[in-house]
N, C-alpha and C positions, 0 to 999 in steps of 0.2 A: 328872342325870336319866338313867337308865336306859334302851335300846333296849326301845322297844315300850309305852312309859310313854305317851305323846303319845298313841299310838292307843286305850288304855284311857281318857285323856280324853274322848277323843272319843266314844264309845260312852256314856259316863255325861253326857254334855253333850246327845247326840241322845235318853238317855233322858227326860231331865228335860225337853223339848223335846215331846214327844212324849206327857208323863204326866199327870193330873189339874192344873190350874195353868199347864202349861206352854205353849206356844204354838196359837194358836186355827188358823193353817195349816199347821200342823205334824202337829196331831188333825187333821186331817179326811183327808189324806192317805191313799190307797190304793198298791196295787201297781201299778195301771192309771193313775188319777193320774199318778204318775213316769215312765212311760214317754218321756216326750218329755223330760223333763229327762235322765234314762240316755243317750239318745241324742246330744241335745245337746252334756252331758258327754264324754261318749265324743269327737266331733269337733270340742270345742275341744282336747281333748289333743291328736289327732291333729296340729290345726296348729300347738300348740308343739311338737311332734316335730319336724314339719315345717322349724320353725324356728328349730332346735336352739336354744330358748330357755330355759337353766336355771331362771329364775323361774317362767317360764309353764309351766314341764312340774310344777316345784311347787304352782303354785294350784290347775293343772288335775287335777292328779294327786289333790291335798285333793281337790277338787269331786267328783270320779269317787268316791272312796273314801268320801265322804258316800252316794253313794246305796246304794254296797253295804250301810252302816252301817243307813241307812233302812230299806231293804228287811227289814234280819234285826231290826230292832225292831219293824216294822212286823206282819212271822212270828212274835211273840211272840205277838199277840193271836188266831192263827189257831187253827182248830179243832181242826189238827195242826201245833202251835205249833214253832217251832223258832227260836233264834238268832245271834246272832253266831259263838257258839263252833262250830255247825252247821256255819256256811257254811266258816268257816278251818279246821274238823278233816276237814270233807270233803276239802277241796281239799289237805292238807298229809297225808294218807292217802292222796289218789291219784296225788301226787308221788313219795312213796315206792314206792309198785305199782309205778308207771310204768317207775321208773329200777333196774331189777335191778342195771345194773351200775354206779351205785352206793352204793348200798345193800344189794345181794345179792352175787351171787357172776358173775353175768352179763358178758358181754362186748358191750362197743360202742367201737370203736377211729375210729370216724370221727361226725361229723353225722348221714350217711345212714343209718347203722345204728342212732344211735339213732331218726331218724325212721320209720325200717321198724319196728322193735319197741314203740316207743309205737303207731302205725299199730294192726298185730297185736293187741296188747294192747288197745286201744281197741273194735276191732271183736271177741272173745272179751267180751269185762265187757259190751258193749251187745248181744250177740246179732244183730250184726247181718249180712243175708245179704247186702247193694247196697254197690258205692262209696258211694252216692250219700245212703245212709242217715244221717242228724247231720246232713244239708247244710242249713243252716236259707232255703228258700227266699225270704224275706224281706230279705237281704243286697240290699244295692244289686247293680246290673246284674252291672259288669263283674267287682269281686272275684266276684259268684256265679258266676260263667261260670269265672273262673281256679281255683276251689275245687273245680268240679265236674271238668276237666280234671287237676288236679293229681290229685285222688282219681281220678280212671280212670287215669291212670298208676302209681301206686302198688299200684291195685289190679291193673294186667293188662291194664285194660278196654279195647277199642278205642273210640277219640275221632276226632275229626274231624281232620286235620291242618290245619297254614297252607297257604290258599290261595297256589299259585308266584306268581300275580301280584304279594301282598305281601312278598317277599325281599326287592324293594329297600328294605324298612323294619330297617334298620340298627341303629339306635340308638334310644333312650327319644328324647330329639327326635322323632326321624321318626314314630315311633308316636304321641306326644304331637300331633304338628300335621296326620295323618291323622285321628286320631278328632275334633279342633277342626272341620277340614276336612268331616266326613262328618256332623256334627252340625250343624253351619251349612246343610249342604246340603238335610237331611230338614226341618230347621225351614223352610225358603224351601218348601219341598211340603209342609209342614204334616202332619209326620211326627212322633210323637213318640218319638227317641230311647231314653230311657230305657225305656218301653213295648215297642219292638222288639227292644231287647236284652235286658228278662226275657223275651219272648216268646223268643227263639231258646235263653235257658237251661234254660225247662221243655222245650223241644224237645229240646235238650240231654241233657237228664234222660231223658226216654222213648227218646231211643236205648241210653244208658248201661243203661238197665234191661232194654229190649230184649236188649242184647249178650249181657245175662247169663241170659238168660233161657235153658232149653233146647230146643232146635228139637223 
């Protein structure tokens, strides 16, 4: 069996699944529908990562790759119909853009340089004028807080630094049983965590935009 034979299965298995005959929850399914299964998906993979678990990075990895499969079957019947081949010629189109060096003639000799010119290129193709611009607010707390800092570094932009009181936070440990620590604590005052931490990332945001903004 040929590379890449499996995954044309797949796509001819979620048509038929999906078509006159075939599955009664399968038809009725929307974009909105799936939502919670994408997500779901999503952080069962994360915790076979997690736990460098070969099998479970395979089932989860299937599962994940089912919704994608979905979603572009799903876009077949849309008004502005699009499919599978859609989704993978996009994204293997903007692979190629991405990496001039290579596939072009470009130079990138480290990590950082290709992150700075993906970065670059990413903001020229979306037009966009904010770090902050892509940052999809909806991210859980803390990654959106680390996403929105990473992009105001990359882009220039002043950000808040670490507070000197936390230096002594050394190591992932230390951070790890700080934030257990500081989460346990708001919950005893009926504090909700989660809530205060998107609240300090859109705050976040509006300084970032601030920065940039001109006097």
């Amino acid at each position: 069996m040929t590379r890449g034979e499996r995954l044309l299965e797949l796509v001819t298995v979620m048509d038929r699944l999906r078509s006159p005959g075939g599955c009664p929850w399968d038809a009725e399914q929307t974009h909105a529908s799936l939502v919670q299964y994408l997500v779901e998906e999503t952080y069962e993979t994360v915790e076979a990562i997690d736990a460098d678990d070969r099998d479970a990075m395979v089932e989860e990895l299937g599962d994940l790759l089912l919704q994608v499969v979905f979603h572009a079957r799903i876009g077949q019947e849309a008004d502005q119909p699009f499919d599978i081949d859609d989704v993978a010629g996009g994204i293997a189109e903007k692979l190629v853009a991405r990496h001039p060096h290579v596939f072009g003639d470009a130079t990138a000799d480290t990590a950082e340089d290709v992150e700075a010119s993906w970065f670059e290129r990413k903001r020229r193709e979306k037009g966009r004028t904010s770090v902050t611009d892509g940052v999809p607010m909806a991210m859980p707390a803390i990654p959106l807080i680390e996403k929105l800092l990473h992009r105001a570094a990359k882009g220039g932009v002043g950000a808040p630094t670490a507070d000197p009181r936390l230096a002594m936070l050394l190591d992932e440990m230390d951070v790890g049983d700080a934030i257990l620590g500081l989460v346990a604590a708001a919950a005893a005052r009926g504090i909700d965590s989660d809530a205060a931490a998107r609240g300090a990332a859109h705050r976040l945001r509006a300084a970032l935009l601030a920065a940039e903004t001109p006097p």
